[in-house]
C-alpha beads as a LAMMPS data file, in Angstrom:
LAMMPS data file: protein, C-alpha beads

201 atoms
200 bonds

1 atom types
1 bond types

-500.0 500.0 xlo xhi
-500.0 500.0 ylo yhi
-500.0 500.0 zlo zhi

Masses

1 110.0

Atoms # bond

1 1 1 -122.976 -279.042 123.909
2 1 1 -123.856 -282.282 122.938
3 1 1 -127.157 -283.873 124.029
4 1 1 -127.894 -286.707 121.831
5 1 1 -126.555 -288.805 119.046
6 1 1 -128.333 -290.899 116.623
7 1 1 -126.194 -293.179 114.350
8 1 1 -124.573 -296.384 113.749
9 1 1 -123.434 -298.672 116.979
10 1 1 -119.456 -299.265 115.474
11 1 1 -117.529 -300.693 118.694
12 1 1 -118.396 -301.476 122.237
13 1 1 -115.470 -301.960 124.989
14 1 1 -116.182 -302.838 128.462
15 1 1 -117.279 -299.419 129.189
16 1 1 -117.902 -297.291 126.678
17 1 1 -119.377 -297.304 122.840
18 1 1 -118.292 -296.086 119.198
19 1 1 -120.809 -294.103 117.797
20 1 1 -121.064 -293.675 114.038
21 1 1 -123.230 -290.727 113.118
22 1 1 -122.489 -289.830 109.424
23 1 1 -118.905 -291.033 109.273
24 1 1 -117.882 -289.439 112.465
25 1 1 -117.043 -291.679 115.474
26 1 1 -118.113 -290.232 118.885
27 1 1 -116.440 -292.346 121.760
28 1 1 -119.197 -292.590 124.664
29 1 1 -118.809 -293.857 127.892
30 1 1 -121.637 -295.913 129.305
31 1 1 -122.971 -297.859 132.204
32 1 1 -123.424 -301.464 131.424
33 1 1 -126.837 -301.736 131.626
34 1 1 -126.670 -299.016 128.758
35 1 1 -124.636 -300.744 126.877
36 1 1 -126.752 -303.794 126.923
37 1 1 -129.762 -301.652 125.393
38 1 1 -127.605 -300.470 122.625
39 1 1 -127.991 -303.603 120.953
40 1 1 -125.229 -305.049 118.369
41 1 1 -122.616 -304.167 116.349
42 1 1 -124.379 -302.225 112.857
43 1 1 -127.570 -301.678 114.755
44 1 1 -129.204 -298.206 114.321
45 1 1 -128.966 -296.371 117.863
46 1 1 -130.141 -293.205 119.666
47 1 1 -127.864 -292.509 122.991
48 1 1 -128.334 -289.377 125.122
49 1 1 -125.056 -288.038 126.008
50 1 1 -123.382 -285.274 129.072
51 1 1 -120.682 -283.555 127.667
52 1 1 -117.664 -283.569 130.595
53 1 1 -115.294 -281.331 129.975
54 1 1 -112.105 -280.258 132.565
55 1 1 -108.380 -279.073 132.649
56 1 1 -107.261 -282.343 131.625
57 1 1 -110.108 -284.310 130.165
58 1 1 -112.872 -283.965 127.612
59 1 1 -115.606 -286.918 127.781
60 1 1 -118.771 -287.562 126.450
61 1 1 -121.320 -290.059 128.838
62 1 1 -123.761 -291.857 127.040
63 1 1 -127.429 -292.780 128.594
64 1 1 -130.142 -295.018 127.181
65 1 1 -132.680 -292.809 128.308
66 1 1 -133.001 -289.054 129.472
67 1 1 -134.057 -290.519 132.495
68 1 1 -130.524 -292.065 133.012
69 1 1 -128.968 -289.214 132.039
70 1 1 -130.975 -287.058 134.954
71 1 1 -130.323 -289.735 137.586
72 1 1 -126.139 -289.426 136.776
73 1 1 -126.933 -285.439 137.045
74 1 1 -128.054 -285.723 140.461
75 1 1 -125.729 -288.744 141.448
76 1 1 -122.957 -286.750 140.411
77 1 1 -124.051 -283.671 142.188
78 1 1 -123.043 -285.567 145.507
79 1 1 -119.580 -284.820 146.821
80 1 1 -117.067 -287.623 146.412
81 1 1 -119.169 -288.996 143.425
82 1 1 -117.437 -288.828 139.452
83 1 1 -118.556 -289.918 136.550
84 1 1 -117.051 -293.350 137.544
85 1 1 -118.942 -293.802 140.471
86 1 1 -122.275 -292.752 138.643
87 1 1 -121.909 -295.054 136.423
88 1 1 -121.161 -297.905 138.425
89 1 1 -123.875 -297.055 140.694
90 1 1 -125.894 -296.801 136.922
91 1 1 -124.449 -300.227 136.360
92 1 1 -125.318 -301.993 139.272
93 1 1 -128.619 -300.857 139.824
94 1 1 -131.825 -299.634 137.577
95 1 1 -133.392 -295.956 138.183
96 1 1 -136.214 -297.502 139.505
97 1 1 -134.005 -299.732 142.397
98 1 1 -131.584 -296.392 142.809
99 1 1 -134.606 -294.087 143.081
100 1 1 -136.346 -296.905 145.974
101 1 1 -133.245 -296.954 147.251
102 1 1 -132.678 -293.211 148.443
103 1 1 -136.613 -292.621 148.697
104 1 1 -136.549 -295.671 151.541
105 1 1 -132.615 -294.943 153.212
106 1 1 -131.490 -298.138 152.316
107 1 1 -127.517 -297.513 151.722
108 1 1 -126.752 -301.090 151.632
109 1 1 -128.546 -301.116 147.975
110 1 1 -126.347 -298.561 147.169
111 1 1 -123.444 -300.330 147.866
112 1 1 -123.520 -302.278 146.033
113 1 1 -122.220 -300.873 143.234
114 1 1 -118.381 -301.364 142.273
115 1 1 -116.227 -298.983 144.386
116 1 1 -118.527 -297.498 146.340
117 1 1 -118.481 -298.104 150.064
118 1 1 -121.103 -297.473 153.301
119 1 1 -119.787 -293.862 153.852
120 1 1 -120.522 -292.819 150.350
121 1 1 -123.387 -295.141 150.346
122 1 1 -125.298 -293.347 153.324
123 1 1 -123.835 -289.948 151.999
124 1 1 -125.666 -290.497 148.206
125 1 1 -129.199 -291.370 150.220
126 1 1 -129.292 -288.807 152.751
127 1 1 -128.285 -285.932 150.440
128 1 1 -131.024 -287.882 147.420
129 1 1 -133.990 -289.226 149.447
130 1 1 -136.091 -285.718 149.539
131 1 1 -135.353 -285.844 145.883
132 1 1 -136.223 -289.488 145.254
133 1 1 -139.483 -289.446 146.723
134 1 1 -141.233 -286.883 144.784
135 1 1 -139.495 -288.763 141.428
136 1 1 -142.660 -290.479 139.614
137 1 1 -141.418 -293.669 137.706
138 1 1 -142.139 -292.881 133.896
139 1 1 -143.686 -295.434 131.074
140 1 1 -140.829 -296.257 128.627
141 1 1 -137.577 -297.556 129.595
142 1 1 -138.059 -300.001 132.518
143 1 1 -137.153 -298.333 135.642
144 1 1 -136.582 -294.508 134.009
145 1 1 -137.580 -291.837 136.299
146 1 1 -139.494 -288.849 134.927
147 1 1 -137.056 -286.148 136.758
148 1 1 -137.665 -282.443 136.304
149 1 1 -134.216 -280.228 136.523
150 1 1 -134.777 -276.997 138.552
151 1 1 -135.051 -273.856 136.915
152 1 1 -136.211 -275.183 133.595
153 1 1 -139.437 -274.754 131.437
154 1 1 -140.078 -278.428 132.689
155 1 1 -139.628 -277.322 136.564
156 1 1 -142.084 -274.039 135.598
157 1 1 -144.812 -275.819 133.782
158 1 1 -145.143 -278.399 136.987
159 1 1 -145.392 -275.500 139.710
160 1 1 -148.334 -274.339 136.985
161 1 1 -150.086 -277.550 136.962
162 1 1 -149.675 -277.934 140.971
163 1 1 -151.015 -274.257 141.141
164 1 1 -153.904 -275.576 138.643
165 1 1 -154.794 -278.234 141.449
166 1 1 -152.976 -280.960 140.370
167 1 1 -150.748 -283.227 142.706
168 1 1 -146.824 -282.679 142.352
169 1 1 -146.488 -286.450 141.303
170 1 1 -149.340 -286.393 138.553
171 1 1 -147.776 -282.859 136.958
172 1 1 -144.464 -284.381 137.144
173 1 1 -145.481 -287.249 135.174
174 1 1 -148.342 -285.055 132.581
175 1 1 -145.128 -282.880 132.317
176 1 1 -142.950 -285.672 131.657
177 1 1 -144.773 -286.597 129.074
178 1 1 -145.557 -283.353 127.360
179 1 1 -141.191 -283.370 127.163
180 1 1 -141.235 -287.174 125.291
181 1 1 -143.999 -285.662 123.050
182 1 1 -142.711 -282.317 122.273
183 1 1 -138.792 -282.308 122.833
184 1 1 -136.244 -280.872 125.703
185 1 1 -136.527 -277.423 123.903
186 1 1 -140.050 -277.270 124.143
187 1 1 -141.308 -273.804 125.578
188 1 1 -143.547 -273.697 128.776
189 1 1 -146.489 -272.356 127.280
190 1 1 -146.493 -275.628 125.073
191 1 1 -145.297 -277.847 127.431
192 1 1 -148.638 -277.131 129.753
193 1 1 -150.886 -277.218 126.701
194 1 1 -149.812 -280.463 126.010
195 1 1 -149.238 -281.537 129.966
196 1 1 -152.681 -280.631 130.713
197 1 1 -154.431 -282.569 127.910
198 1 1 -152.267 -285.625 129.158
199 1 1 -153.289 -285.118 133.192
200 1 1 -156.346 -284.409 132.412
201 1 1 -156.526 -287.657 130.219

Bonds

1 1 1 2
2 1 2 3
3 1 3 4
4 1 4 5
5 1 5 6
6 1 6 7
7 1 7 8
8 1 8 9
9 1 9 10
10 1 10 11
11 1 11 12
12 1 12 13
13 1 13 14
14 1 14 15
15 1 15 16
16 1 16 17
17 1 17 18
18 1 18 19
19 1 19 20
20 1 20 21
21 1 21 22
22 1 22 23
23 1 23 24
24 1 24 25
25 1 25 26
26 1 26 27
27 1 27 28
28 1 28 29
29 1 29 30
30 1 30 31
31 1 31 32
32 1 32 33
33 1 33 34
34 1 34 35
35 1 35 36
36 1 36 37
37 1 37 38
38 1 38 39
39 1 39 40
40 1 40 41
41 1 41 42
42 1 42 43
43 1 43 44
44 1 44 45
45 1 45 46
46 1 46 47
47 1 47 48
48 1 48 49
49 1 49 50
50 1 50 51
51 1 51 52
52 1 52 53
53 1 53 54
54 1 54 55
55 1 55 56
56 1 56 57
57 1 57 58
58 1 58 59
59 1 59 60
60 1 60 61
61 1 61 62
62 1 62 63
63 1 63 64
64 1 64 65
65 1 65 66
66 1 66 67
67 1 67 68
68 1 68 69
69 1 69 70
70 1 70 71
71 1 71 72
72 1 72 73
73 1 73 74
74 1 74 75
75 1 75 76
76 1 76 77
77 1 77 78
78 1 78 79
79 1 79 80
80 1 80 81
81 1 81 82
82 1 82 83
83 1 83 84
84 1 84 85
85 1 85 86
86 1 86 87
87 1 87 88
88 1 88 89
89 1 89 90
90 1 90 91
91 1 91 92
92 1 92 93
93 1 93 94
94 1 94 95
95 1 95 96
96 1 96 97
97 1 97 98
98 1 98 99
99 1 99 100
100 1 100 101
101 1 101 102
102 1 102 103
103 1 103 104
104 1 104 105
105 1 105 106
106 1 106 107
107 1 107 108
108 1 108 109
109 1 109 110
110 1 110 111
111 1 111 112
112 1 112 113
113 1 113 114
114 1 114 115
115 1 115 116
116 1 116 117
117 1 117 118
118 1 118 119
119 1 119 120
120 1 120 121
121 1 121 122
122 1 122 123
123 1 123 124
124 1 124 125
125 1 125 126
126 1 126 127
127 1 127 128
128 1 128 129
129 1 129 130
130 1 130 131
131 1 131 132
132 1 132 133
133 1 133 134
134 1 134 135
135 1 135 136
136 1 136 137
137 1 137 138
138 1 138 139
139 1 139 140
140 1 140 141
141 1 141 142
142 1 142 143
143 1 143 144
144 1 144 145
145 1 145 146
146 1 146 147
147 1 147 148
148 1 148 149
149 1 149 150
150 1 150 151
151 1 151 152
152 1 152 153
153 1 153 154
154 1 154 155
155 1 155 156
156 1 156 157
157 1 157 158
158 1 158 159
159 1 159 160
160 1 160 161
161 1 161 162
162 1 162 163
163 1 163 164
164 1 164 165
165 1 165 166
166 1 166 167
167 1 167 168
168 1 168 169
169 1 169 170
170 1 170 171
171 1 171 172
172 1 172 173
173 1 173 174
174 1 174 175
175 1 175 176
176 1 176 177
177 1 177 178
178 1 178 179
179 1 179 180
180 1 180 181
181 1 181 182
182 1 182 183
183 1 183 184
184 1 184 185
185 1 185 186
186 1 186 187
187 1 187 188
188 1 188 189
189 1 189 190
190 1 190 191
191 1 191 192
192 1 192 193
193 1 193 194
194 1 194 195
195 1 195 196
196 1 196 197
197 1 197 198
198 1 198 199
199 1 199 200
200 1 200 201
């Protein structure tokens, strides 16, 4: 599985990038506004990536931030919404404006992202708002969401920081930052260490 590239930017299309890392050329697709970060033609880039993969298709989606990446995890997640849709919604709207969006039911935002209509629209924020709300916005990338997948070390060193006394939104965001500091691999017992040093701080 893929995660993350670092390399040359080679090509850019309407929707999608060339990635050069070490001779090898990774086609990514992107939203626009990721595209936009990646800079020009030559320029040194880091891009974190979803590996698709189906019957018929093999894809790699390219994200600015790991916050992106998290928000077109739980986008997709939604019945009736592809990769397509994700990343028009991606597009159209920051993390920030999507996560506002869902957190306050306002479909109309929503829809206004290319091909998605008021059915979808009110289907994405009803099934994300519980989800939204307890998303802290994170330092970094304007608008990225610190977002916390289930079941991970990330998800397990929070609930230890809540149990510590801490409120979910301030672990989610110590935590976040323990994960910039220390990596997606990092293990829980170092991901408190470091999460508690930074809530605490």
């Amino acid at each position: 599985m893929i995660a993350k590239l670092t390399g040359l930017l080679d090509d850019t299309g309407p929707d999608w990038a060339i990635i050069d890392v070490n001779g090898v050329g990774y086609l990514v697709q992107c939203s626009a506004r990721t595209l936009d970060h990646l800079g020009i033609r030559g320029d040194r880039v880091v891009i974190h990536t979803e590996m698709q993969v189906s019957e018929t298709d093999q894809r790699l989606i390219g994200f600015a931030s790991a916050a992106e990446r998290n928000w077109f995890r739980l986008l997709t997640a939604v019945q009736g919404v592809g990769s397509k849709v994700a990343l028009a919604i991606l597009s159209a709207l920051t993390t920030e404006e999507i996560q506002r969006a869902c957190a306050g039911g306002d479909s109309a935002m929503v829809a206004r992202a290319n091909g998605v209509g008021p059915k979808l629209a009110s289907r994405i924020v009803n099934e994300l708002k519980d989800k939204a709300g307890a998303l802290p916005t994170a330092p970094g990338l304007a608008g990225t969401i610190a977002f916390v997948p289930p079941g991970s070390a990330s998800a397990d060193a929070v609930s230890a920081l809540q149990n510590l006394g801490f409120k979910p939104a301030v672990a989610a965001m110590a935590v976040g930052k323990a994960v910039e500091e220390l990596g997606e691999v990092a293990g829980l017992n170092d991901l408190v260490r470091v999460a508690l040093r930074r809530a605490a701080g």
